[in-house]
HTML snippet that shows the backbone in 3Dmol.js (N, CA, C, O; Angstrom):
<script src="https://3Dmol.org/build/3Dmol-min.js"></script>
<div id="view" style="width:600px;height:400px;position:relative"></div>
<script>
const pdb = `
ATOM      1  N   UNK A   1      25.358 -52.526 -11.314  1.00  0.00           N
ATOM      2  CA  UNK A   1      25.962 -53.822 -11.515  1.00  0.00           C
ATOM      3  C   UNK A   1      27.466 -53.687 -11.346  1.00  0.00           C
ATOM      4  O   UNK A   1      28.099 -52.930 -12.082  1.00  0.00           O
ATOM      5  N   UNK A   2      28.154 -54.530 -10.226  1.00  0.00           N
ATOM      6  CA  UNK A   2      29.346 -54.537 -10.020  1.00  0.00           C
ATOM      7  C   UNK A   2      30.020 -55.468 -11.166  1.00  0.00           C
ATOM      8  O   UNK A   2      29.171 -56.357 -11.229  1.00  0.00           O
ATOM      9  N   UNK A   3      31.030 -55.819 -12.121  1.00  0.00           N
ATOM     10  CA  UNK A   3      31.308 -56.884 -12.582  1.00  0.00           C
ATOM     11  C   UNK A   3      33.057 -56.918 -12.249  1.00  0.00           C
ATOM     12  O   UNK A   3      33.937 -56.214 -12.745  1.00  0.00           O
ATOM     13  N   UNK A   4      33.160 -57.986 -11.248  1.00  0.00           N
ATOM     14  CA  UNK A   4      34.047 -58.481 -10.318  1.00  0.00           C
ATOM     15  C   UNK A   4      35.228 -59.537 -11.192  1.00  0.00           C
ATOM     16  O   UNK A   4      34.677 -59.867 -12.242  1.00  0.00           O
ATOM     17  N   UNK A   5      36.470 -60.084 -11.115  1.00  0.00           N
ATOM     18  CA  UNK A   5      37.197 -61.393 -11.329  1.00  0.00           C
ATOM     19  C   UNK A   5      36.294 -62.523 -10.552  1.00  0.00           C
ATOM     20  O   UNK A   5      36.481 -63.657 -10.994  1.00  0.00           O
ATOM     21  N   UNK A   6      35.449 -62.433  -9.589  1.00  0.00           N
ATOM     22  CA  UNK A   6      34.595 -63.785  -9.569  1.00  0.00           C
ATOM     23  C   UNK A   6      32.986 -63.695  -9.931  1.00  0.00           C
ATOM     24  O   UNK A   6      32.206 -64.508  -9.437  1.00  0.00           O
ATOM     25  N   UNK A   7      32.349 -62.208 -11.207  1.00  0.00           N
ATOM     26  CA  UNK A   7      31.860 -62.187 -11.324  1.00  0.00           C
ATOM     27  C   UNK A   7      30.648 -61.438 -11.396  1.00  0.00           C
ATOM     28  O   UNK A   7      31.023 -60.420 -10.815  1.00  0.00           O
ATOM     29  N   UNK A   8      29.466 -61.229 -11.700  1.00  0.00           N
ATOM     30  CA  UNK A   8      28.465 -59.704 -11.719  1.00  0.00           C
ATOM     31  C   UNK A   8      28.164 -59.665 -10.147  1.00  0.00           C
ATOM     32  O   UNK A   8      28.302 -60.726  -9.538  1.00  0.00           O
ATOM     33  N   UNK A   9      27.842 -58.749  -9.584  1.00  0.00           N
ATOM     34  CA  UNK A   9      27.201 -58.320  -8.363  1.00  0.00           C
ATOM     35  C   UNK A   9      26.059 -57.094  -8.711  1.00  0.00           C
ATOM     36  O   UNK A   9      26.275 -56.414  -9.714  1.00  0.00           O
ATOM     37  N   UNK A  10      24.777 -56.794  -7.839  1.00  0.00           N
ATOM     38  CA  UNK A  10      24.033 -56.020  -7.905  1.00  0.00           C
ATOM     39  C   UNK A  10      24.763 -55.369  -6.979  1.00  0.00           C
ATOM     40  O   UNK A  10      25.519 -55.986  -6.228  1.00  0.00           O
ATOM     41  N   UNK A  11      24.579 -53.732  -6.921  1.00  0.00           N
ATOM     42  CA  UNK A  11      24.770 -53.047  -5.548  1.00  0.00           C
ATOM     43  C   UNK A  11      23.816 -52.575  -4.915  1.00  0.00           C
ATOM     44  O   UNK A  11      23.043 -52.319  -5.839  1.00  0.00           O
ATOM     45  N   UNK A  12      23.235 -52.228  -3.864  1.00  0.00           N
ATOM     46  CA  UNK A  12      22.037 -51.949  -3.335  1.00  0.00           C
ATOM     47  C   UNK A  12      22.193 -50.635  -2.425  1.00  0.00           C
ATOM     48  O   UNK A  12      21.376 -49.714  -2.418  1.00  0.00           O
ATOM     49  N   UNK A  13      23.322 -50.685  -1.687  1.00  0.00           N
ATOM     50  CA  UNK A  13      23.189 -49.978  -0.833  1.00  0.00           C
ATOM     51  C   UNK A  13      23.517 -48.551  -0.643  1.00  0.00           C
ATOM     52  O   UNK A  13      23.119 -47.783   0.232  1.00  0.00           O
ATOM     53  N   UNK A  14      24.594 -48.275  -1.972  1.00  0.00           N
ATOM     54  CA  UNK A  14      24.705 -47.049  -2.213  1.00  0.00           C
ATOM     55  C   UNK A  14      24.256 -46.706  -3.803  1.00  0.00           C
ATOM     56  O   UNK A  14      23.989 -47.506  -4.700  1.00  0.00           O
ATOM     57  N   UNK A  15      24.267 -45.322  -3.832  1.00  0.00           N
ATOM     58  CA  UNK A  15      24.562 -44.926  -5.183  1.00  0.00           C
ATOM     59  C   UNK A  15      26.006 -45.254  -6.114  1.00  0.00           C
ATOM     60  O   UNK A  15      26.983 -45.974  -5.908  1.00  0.00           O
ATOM     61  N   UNK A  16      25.681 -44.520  -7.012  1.00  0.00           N
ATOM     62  CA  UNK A  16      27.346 -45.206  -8.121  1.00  0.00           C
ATOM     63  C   UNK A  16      28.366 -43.925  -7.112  1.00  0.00           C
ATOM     64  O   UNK A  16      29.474 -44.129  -6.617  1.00  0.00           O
ATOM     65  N   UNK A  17      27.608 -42.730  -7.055  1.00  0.00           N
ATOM     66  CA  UNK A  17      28.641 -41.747  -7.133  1.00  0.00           C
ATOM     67  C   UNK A  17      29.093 -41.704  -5.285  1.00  0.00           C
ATOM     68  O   UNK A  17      29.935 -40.988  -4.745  1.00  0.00           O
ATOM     69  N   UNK A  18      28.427 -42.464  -4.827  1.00  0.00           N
ATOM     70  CA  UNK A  18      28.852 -43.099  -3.437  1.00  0.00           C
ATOM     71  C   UNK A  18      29.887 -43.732  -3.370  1.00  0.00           C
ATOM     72  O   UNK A  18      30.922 -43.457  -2.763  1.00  0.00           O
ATOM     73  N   UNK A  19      29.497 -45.065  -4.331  1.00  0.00           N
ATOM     74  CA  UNK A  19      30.799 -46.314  -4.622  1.00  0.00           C
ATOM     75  C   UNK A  19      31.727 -45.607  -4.894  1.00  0.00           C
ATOM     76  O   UNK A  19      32.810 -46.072  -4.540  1.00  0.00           O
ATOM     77  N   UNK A  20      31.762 -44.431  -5.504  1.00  0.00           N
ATOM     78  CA  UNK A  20      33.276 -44.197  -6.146  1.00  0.00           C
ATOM     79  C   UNK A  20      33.949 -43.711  -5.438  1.00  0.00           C
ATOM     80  O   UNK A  20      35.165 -43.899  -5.463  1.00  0.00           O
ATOM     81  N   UNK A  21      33.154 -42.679  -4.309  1.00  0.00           N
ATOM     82  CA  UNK A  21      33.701 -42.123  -3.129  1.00  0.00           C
ATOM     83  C   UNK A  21      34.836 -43.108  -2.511  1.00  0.00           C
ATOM     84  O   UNK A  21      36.032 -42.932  -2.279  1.00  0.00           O
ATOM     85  N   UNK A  22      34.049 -44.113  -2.357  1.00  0.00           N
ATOM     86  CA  UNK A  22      34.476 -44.998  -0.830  1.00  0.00           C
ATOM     87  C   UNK A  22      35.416 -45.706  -1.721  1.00  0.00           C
ATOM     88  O   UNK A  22      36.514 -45.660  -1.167  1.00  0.00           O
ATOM     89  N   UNK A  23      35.517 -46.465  -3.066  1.00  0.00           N
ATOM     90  CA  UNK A  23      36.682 -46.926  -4.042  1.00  0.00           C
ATOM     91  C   UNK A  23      37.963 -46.719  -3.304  1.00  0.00           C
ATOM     92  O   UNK A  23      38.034 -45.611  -2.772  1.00  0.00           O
ATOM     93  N   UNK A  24      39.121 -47.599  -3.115  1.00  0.00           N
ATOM     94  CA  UNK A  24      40.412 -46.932  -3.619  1.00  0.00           C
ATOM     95  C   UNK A  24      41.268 -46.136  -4.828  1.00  0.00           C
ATOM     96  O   UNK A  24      41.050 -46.482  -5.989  1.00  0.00           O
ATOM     97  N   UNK A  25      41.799 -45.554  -4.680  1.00  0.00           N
ATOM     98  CA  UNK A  25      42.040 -44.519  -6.135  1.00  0.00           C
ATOM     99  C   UNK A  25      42.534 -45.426  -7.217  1.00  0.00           C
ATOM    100  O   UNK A  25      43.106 -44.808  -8.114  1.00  0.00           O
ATOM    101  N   UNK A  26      42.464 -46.876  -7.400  1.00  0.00           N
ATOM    102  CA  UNK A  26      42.864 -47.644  -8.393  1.00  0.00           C
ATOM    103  C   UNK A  26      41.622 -47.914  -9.196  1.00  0.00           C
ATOM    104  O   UNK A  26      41.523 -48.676 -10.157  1.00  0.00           O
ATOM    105  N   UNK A  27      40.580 -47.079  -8.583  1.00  0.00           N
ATOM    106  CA  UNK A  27      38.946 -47.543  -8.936  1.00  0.00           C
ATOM    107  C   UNK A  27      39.117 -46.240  -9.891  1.00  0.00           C
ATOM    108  O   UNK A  27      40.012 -45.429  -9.651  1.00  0.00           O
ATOM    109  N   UNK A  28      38.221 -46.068 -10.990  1.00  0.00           N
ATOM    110  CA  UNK A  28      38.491 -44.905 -12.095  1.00  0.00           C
ATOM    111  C   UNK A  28      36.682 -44.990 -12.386  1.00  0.00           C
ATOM    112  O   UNK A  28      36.281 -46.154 -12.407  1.00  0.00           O
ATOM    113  N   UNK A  29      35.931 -44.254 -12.536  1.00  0.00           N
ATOM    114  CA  UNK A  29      34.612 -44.095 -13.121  1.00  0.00           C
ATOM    115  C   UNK A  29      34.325 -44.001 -14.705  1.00  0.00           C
ATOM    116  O   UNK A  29      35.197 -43.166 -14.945  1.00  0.00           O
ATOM    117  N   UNK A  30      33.961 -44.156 -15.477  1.00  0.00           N
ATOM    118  CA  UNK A  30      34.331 -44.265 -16.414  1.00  0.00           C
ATOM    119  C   UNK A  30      32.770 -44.307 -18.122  1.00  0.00           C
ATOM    120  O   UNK A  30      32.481 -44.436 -19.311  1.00  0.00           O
ATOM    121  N   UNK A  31      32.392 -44.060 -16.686  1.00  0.00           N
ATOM    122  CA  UNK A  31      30.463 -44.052 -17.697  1.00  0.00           C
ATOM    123  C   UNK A  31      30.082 -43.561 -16.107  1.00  0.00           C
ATOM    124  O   UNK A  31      30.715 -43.671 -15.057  1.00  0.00           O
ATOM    125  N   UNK A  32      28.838 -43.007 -16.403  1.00  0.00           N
ATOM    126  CA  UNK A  32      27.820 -43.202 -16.052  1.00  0.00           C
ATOM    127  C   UNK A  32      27.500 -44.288 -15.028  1.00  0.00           C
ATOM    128  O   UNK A  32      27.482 -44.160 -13.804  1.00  0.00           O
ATOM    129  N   UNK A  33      27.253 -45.373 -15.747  1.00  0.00           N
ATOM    130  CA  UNK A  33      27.229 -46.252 -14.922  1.00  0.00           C
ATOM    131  C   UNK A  33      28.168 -47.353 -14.649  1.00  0.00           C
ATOM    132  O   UNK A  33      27.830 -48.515 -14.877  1.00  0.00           O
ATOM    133  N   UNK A  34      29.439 -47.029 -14.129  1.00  0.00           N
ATOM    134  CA  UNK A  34      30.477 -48.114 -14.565  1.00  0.00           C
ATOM    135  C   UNK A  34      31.397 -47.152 -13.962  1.00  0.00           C
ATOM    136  O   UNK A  34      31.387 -45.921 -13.990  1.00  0.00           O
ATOM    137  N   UNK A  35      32.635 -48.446 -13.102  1.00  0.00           N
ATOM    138  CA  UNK A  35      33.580 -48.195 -12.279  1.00  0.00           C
ATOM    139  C   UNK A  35      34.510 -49.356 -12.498  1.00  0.00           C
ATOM    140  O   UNK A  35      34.299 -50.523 -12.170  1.00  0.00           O
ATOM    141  N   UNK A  36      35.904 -48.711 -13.290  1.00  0.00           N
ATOM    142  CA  UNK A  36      36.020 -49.972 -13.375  1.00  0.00           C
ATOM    143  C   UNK A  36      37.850 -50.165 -12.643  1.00  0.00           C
ATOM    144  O   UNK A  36      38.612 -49.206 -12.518  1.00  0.00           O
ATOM    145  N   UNK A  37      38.170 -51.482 -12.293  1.00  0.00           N
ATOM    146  CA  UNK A  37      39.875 -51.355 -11.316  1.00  0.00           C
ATOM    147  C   UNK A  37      40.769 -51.213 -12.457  1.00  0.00           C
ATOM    148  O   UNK A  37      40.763 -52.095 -13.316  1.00  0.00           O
ATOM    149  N   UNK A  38      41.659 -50.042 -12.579  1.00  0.00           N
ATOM    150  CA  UNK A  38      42.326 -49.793 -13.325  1.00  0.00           C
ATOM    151  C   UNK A  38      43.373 -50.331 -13.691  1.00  0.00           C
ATOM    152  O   UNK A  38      44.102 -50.002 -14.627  1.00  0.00           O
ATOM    153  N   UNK A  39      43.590 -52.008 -12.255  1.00  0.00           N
ATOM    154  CA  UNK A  39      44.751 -52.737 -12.322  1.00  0.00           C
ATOM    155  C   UNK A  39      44.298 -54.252 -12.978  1.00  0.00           C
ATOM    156  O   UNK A  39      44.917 -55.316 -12.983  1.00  0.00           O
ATOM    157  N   UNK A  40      42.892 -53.876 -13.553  1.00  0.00           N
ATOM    158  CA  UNK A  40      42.511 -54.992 -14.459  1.00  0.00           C
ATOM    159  C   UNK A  40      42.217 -54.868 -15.676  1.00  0.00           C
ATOM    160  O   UNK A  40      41.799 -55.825 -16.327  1.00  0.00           O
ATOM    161  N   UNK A  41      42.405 -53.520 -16.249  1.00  0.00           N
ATOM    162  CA  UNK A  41      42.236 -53.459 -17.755  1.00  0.00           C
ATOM    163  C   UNK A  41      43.571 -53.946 -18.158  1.00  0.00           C
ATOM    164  O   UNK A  41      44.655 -53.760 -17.605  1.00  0.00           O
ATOM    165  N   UNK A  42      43.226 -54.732 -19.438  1.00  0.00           N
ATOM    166  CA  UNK A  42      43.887 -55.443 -19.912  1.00  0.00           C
ATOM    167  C   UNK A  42      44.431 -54.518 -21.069  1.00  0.00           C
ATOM    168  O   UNK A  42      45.626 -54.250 -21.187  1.00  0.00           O
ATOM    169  N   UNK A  43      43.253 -53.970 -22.073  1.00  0.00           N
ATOM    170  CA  UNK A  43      43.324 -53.103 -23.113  1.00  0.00           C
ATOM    171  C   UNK A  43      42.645 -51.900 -23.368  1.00  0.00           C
ATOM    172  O   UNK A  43      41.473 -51.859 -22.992  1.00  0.00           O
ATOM    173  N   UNK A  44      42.994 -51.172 -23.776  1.00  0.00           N
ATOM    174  CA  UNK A  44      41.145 -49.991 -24.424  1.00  0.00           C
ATOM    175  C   UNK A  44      41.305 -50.033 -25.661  1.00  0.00           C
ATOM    176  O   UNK A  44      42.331 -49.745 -26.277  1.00  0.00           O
ATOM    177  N   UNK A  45      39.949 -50.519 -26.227  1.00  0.00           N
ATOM    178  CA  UNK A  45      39.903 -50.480 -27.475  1.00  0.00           C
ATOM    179  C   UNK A  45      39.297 -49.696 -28.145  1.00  0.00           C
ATOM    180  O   UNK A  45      38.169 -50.188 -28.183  1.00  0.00           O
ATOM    181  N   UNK A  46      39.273 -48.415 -28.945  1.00  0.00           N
ATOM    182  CA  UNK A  46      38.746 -46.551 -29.099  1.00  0.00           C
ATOM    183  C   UNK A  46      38.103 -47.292 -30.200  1.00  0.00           C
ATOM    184  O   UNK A  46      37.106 -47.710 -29.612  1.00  0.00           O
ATOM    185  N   UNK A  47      38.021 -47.692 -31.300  1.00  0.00           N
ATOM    186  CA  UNK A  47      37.081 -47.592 -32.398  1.00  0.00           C
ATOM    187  C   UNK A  47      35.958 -48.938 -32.389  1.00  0.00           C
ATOM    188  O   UNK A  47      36.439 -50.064 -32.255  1.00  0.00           O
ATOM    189  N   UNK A  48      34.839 -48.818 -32.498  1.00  0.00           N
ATOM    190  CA  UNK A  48      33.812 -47.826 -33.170  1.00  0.00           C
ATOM    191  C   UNK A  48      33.864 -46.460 -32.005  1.00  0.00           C
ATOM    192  O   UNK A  48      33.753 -45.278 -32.330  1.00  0.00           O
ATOM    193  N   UNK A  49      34.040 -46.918 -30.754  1.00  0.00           N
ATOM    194  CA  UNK A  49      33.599 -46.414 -29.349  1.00  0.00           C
ATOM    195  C   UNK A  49      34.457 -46.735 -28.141  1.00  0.00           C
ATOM    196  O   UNK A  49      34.803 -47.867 -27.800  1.00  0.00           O
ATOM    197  N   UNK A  50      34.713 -45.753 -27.620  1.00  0.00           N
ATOM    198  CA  UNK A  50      35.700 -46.597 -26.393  1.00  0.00           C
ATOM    199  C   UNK A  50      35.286 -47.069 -25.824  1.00  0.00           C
ATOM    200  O   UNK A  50      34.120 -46.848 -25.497  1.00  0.00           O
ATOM    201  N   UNK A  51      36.151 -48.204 -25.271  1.00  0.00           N
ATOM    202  CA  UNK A  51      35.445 -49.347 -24.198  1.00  0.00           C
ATOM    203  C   UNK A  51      37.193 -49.785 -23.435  1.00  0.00           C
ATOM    204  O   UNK A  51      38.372 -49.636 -23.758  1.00  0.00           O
ATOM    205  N   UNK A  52      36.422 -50.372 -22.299  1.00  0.00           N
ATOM    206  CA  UNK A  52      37.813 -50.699 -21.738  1.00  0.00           C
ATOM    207  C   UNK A  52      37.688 -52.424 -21.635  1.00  0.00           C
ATOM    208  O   UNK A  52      36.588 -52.931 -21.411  1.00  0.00           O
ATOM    209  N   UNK A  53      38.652 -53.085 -21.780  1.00  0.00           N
ATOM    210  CA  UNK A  53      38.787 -54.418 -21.706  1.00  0.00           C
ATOM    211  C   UNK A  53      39.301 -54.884 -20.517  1.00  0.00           C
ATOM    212  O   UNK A  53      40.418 -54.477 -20.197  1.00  0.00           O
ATOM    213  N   UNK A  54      38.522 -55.916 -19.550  1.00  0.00           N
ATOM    214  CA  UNK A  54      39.576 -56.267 -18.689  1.00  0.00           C
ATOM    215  C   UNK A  54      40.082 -57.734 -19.045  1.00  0.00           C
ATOM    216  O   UNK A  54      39.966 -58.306 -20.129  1.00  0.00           O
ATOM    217  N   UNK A  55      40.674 -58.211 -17.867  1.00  0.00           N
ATOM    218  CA  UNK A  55      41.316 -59.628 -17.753  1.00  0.00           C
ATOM    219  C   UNK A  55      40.515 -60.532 -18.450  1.00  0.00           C
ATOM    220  O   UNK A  55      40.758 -61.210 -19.448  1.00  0.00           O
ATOM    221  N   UNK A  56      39.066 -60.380 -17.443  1.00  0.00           N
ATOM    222  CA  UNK A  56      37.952 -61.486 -17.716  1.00  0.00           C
ATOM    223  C   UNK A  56      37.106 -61.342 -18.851  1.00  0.00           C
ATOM    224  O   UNK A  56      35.979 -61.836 -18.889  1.00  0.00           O
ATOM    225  N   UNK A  57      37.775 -60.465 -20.086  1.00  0.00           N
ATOM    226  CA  UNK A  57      37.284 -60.409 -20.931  1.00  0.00           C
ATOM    227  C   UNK A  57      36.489 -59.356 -21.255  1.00  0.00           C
ATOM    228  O   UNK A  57      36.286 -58.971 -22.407  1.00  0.00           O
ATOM    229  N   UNK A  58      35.821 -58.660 -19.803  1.00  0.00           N
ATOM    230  CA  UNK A  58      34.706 -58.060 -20.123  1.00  0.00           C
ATOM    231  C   UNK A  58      34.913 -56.394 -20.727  1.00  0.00           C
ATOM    232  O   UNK A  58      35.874 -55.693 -20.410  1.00  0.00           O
ATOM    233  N   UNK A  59      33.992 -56.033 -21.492  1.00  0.00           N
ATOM    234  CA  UNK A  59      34.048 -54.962 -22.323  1.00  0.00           C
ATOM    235  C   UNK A  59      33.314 -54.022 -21.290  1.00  0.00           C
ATOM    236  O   UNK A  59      32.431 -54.488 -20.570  1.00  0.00           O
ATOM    237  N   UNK A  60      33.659 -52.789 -21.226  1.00  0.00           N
ATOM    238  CA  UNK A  60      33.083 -52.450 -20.639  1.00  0.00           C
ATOM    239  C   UNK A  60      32.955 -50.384 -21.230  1.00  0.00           C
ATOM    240  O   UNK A  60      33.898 -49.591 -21.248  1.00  0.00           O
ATOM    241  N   UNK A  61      31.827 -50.163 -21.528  1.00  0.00           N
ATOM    242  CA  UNK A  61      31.719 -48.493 -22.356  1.00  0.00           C
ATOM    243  C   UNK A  61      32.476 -47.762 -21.575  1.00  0.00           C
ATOM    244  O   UNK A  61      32.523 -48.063 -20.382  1.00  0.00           O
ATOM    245  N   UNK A  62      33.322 -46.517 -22.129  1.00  0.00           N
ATOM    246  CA  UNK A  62      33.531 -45.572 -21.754  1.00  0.00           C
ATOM    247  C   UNK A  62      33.301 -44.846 -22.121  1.00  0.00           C
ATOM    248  O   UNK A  62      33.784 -44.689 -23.242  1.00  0.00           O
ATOM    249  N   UNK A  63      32.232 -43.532 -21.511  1.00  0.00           N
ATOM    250  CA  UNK A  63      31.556 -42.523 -22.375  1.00  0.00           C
ATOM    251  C   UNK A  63      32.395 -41.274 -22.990  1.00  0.00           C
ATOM    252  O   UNK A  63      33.611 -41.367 -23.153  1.00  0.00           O
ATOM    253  N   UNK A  64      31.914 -40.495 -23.210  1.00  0.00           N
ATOM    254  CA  UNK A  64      32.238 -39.450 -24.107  1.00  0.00           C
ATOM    255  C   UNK A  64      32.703 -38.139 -23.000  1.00  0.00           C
ATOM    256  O   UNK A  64      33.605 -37.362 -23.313  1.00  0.00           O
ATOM    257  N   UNK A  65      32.105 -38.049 -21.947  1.00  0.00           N
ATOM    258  CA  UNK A  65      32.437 -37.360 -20.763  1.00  0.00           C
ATOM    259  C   UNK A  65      33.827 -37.653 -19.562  1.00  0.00           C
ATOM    260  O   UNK A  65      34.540 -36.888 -18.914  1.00  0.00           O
ATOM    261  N   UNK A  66      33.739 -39.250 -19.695  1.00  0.00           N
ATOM    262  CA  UNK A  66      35.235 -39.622 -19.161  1.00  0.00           C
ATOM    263  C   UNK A  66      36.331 -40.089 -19.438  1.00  0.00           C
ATOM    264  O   UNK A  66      37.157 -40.582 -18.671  1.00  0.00           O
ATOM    265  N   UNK A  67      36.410 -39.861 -21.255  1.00  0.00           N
ATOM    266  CA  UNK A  67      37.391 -40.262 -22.000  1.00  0.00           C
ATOM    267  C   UNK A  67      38.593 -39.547 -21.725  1.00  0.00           C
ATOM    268  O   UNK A  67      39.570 -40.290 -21.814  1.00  0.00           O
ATOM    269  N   UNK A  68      38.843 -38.497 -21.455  1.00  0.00           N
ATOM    270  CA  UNK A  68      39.996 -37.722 -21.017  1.00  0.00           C
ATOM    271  C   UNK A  68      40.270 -38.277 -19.643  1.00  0.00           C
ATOM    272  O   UNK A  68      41.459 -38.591 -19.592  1.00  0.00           O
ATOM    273  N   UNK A  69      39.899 -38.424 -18.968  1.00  0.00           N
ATOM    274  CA  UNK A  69      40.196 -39.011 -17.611  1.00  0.00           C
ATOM    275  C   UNK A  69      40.746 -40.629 -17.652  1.00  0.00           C
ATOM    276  O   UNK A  69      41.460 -41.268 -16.878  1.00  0.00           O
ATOM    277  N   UNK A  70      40.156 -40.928 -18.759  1.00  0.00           N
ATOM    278  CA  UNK A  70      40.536 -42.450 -18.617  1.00  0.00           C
ATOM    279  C   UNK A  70      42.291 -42.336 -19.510  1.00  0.00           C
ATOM    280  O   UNK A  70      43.306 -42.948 -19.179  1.00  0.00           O
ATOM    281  N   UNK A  71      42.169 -41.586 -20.394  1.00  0.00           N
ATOM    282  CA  UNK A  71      43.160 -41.818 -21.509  1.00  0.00           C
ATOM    283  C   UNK A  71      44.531 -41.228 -20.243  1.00  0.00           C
ATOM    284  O   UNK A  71      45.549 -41.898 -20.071  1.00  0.00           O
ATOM    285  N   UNK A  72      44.303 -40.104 -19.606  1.00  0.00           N
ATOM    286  CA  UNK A  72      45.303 -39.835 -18.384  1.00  0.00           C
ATOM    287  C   UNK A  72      45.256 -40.421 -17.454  1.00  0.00           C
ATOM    288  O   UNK A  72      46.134 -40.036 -16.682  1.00  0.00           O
ATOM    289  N   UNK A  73      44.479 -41.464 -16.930  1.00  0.00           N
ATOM    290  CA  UNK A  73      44.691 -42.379 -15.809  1.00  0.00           C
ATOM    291  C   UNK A  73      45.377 -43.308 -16.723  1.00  0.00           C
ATOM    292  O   UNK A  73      46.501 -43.325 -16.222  1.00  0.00           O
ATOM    293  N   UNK A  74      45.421 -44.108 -17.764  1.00  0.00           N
ATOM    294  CA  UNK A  74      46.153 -45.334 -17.908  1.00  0.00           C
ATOM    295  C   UNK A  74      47.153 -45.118 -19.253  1.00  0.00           C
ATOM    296  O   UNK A  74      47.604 -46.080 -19.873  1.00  0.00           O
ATOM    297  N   UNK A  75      47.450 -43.617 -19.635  1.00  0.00           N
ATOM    298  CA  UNK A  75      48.822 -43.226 -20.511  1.00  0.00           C
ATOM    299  C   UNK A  75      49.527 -42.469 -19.807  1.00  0.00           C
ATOM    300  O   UNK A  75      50.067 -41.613 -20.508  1.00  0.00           O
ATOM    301  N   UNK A  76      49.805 -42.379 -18.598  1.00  0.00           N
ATOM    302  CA  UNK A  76      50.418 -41.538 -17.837  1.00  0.00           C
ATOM    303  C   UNK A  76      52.206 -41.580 -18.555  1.00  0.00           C
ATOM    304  O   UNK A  76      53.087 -40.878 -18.058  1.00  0.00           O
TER     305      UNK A  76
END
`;
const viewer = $3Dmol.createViewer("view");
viewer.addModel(pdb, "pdb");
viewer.setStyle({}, {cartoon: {color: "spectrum"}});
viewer.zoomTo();
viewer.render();
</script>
């Protein structure tokens, strides 16, 4: 599931770890299943669990495996 500024998309045609390939480097991975534009988080909010917030509101998990990656992509 893509979730876009105009909204959810299915993806079909590749895998996740495809999408991320082909991403521009403003694209950050961030779960498992989840890629999210690093020029639309709005906030990260760490307790109970990290999650990243964007514009459109949406919450989105960040697991336990790409928390270091995320905390150095957007506290640089």
């Amino acid at each position: 599931m893509a979730n876009t500024t105009d909204g959810e998309y299915e993806i079909y045609h590749w895998g996740i770890s495809e999408l991320e390939k082909r991403l521009p480097k403003n694209f950050l991975r961030v779960h498992k299943s989840y890629i999210c534009n690093l020029e639309r988080v709005k906030k990260v909010i760490r307790v109970p669990s990290m999650q990243v917030e964007l514009e459109n509101s949406s919450l989105i998990p960040v697991s336990r495996q790409y928390q270091k990656l995320v905390k150095s992509s957007l506290f640089v």
